[in-house]
PyMOL commands that place a pseudoatom at each C-alpha (Angstrom):
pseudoatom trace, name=CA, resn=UNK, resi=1, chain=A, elem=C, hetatm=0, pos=[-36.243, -114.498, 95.106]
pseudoatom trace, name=CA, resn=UNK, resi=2, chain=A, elem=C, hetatm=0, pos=[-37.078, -112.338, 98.046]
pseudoatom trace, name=CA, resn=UNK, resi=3, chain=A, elem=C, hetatm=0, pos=[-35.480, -112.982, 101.058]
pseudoatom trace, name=CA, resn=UNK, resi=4, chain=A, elem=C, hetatm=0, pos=[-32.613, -114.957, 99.799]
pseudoatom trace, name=CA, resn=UNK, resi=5, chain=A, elem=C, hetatm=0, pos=[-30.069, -115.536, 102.548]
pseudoatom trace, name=CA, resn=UNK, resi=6, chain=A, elem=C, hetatm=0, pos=[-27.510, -115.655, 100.392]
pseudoatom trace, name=CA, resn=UNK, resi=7, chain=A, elem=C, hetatm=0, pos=[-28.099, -112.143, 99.279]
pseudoatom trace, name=CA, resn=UNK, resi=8, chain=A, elem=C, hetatm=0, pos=[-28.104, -109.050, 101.595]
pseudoatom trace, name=CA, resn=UNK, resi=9, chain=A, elem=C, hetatm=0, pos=[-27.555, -105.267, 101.126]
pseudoatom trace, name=CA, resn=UNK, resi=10, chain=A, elem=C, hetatm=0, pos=[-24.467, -103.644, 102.164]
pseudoatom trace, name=CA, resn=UNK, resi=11, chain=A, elem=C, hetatm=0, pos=[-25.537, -99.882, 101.765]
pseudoatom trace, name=CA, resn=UNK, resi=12, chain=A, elem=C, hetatm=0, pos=[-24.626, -99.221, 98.551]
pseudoatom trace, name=CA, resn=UNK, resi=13, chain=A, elem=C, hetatm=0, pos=[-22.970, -102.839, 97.841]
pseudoatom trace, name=CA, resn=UNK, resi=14, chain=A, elem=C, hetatm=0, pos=[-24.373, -106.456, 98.076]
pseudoatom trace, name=CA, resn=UNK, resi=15, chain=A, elem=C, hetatm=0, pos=[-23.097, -109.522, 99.758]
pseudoatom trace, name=CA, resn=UNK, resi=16, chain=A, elem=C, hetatm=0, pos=[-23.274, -112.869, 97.708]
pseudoatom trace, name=CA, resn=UNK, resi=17, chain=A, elem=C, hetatm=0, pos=[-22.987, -116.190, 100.163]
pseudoatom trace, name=CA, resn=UNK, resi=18, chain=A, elem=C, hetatm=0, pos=[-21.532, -118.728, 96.888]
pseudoatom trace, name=CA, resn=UNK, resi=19, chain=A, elem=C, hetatm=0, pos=[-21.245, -122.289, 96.726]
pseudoatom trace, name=CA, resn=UNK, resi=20, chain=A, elem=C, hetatm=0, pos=[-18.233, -123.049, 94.325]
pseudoatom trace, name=CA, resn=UNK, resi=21, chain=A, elem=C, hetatm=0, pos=[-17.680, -126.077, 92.142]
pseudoatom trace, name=CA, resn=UNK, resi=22, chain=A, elem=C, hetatm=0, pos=[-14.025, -126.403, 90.334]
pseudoatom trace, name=CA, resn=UNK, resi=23, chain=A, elem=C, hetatm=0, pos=[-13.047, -128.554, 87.871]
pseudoatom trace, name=CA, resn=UNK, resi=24, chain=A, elem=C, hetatm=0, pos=[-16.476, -128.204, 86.125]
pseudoatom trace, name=CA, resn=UNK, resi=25, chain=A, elem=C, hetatm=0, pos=[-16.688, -128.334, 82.290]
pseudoatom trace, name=CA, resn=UNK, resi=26, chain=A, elem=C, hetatm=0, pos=[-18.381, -124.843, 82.070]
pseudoatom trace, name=CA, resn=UNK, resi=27, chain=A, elem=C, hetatm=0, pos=[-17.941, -121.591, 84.008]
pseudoatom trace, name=CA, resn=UNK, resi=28, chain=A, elem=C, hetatm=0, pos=[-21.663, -120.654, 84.819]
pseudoatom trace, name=CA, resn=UNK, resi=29, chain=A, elem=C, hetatm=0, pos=[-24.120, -119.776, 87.742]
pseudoatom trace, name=CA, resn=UNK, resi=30, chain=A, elem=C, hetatm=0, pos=[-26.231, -123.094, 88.319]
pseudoatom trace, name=CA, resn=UNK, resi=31, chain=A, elem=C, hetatm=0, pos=[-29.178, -122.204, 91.023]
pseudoatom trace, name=CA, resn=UNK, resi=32, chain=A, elem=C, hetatm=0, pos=[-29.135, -122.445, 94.619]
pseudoatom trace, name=CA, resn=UNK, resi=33, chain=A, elem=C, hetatm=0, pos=[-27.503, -124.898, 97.025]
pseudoatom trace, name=CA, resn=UNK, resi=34, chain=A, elem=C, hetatm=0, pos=[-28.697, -124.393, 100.340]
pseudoatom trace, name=CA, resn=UNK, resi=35, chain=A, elem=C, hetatm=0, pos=[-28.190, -120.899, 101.543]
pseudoatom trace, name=CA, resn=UNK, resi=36, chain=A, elem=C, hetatm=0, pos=[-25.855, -120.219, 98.812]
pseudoatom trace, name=CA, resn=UNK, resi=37, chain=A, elem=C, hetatm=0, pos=[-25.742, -119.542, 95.448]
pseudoatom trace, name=CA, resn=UNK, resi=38, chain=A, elem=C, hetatm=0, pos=[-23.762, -122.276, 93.593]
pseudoatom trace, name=CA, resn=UNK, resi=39, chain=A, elem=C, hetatm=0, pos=[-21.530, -121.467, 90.887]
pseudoatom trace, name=CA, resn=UNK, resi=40, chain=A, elem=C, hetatm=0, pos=[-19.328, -124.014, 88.759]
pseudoatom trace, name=CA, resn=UNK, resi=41, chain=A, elem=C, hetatm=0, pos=[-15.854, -122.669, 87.676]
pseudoatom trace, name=CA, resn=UNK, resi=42, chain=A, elem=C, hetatm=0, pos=[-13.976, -124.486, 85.263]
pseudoatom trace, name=CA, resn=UNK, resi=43, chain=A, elem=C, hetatm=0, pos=[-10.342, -123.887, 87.073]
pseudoatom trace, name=CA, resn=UNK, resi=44, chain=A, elem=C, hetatm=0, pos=[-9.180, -126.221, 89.615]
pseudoatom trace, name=CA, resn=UNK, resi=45, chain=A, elem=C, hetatm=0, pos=[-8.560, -125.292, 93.470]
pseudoatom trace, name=CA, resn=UNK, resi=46, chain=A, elem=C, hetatm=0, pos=[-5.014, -124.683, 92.785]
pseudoatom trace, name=CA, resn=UNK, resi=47, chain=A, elem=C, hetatm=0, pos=[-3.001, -121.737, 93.814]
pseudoatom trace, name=CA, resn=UNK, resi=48, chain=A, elem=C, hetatm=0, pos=[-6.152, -119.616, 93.578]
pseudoatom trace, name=CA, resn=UNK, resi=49, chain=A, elem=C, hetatm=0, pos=[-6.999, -120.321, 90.268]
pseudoatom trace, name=CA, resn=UNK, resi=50, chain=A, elem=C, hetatm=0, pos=[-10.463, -121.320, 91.324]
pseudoatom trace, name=CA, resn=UNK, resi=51, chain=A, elem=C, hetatm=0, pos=[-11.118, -118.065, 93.407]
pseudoatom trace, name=CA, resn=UNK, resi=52, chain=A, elem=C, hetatm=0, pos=[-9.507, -116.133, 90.733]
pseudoatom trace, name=CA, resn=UNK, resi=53, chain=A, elem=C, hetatm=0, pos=[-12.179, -117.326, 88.012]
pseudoatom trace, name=CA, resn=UNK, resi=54, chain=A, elem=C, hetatm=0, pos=[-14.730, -117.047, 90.183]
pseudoatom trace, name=CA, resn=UNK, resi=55, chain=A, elem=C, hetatm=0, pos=[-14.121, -113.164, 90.583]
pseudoatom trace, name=CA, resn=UNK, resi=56, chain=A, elem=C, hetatm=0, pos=[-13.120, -112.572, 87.012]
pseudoatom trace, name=CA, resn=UNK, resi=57, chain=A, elem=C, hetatm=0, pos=[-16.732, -114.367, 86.429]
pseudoatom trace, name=CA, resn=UNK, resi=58, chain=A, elem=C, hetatm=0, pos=[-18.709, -112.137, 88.726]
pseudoatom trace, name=CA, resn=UNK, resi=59, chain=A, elem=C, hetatm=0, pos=[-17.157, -108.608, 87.699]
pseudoatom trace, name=CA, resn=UNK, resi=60, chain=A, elem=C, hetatm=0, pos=[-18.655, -109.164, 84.040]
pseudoatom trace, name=CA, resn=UNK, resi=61, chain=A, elem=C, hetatm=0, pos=[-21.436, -111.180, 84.719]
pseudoatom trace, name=CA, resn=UNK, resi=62, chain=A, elem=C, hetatm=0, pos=[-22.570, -108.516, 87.231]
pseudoatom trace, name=CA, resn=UNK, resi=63, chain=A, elem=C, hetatm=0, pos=[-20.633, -105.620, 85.076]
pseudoatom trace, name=CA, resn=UNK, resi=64, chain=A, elem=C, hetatm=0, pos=[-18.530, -104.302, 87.638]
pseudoatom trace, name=CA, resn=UNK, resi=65, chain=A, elem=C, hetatm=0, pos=[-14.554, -103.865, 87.870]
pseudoatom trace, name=CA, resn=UNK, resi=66, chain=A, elem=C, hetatm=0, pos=[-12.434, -106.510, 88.893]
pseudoatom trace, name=CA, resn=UNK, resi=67, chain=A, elem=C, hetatm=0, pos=[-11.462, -104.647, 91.560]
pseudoatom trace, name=CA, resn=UNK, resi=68, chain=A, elem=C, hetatm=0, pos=[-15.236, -104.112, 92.731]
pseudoatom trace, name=CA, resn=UNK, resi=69, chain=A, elem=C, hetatm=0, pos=[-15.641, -107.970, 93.615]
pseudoatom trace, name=CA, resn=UNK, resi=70, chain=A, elem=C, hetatm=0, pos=[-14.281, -108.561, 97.599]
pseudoatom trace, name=CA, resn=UNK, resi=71, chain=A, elem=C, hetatm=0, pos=[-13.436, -111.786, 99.370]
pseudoatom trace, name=CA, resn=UNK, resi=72, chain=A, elem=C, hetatm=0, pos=[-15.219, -111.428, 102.572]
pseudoatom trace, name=CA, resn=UNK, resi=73, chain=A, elem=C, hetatm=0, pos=[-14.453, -115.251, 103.527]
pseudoatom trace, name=CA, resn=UNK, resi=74, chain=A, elem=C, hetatm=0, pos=[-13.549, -118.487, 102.452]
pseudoatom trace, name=CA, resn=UNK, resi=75, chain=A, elem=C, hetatm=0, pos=[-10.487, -117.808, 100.371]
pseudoatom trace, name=CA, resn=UNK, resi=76, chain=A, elem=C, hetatm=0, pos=[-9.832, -121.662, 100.871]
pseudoatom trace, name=CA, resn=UNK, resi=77, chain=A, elem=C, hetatm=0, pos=[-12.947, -123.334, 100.944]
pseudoatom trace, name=CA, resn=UNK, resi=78, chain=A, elem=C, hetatm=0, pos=[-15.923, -123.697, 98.656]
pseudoatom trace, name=CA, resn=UNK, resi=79, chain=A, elem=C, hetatm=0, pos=[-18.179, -121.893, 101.360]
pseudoatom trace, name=CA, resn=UNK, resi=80, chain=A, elem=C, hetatm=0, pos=[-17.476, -117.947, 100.554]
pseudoatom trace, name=CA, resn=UNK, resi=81, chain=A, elem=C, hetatm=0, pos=[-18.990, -114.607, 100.899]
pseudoatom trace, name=CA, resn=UNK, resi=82, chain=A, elem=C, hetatm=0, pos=[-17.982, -112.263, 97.936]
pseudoatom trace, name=CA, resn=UNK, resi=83, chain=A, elem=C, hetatm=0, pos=[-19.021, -108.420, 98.505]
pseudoatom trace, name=CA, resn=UNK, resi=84, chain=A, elem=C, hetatm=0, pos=[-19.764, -106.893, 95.004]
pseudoatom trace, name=CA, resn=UNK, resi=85, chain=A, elem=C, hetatm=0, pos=[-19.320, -102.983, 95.047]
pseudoatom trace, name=CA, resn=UNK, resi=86, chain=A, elem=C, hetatm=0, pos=[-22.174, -100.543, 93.259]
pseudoatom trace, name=CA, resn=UNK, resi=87, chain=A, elem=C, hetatm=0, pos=[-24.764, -102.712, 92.734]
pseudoatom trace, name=CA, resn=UNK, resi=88, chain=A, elem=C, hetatm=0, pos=[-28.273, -103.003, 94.465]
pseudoatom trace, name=CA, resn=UNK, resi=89, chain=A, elem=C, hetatm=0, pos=[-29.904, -105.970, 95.600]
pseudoatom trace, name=CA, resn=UNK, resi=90, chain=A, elem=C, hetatm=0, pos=[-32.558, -105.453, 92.819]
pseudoatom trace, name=CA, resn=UNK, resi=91, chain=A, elem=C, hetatm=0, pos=[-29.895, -105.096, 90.201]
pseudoatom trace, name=CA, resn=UNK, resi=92, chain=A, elem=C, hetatm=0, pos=[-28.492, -108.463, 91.415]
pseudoatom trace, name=CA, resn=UNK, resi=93, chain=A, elem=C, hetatm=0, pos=[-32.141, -109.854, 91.220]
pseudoatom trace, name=CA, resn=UNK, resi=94, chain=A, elem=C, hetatm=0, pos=[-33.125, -108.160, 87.809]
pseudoatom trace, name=CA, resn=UNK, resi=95, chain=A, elem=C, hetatm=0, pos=[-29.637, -110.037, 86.528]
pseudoatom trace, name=CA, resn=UNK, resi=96, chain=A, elem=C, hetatm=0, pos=[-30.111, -113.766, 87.844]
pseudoatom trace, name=CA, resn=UNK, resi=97, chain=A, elem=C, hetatm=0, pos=[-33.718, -114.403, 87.601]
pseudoatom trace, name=CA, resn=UNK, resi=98, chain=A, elem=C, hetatm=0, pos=[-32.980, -115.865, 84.036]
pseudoatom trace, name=CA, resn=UNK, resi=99, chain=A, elem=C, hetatm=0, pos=[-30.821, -117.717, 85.527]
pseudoatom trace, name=CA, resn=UNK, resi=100, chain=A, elem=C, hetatm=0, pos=[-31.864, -118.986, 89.153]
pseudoatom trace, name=CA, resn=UNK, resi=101, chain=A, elem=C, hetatm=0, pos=[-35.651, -118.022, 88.935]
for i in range(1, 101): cmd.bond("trace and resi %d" % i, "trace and resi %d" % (i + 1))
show_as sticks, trace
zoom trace
């Protein structure tokens, strides 16, 4: 996993490029998609339901605060960068290489 373009350090935070799928059956990281990591979320792209998830998801996956998970871009799209606060690159690593390899 070194290298990943969708992961970079942000001095003292990391930057996650994400790939979301609503409407899925499970909530769950799934591997990579391109340059991004793709996630499926089982909310729809309603009214921010979707994004909503998606940060709920991330704070306790990567245990963080809510509040410690940042839109960076793509409030709208499934294309988005999500800043997560305190956390290292490794730490990021060390958490999804169960999952992604």
């Amino acid at each position: 996993m070194k290298n990943s373009p969708w992961l970079k350090d942000r001095s003292g935070s990391v930057e996650l490029r994400i790939h979301c799928q609503p409407r899925a059956s499970k909530t769950e990281i799934v591997g990579i998609h391109g340059e991004s990591l793709k996630i499926r979320l089982v909310s729809p792209p309603i009214e921010g339901e979707a994004n909503s998830e998606l940060f709920r998801f991330l704070s306790r996956y990567f245990g963080v605060l809510r509040k410690e998970v940042l839109n960076l871009s793509g409030k709208g799209a499934r294309q988005k960068r999500v800043l997560i606060k305190g956390k290292t690159v490794q730490n990021i690593q060390d958490r999804l290489i169960p999952t992604v390899g």
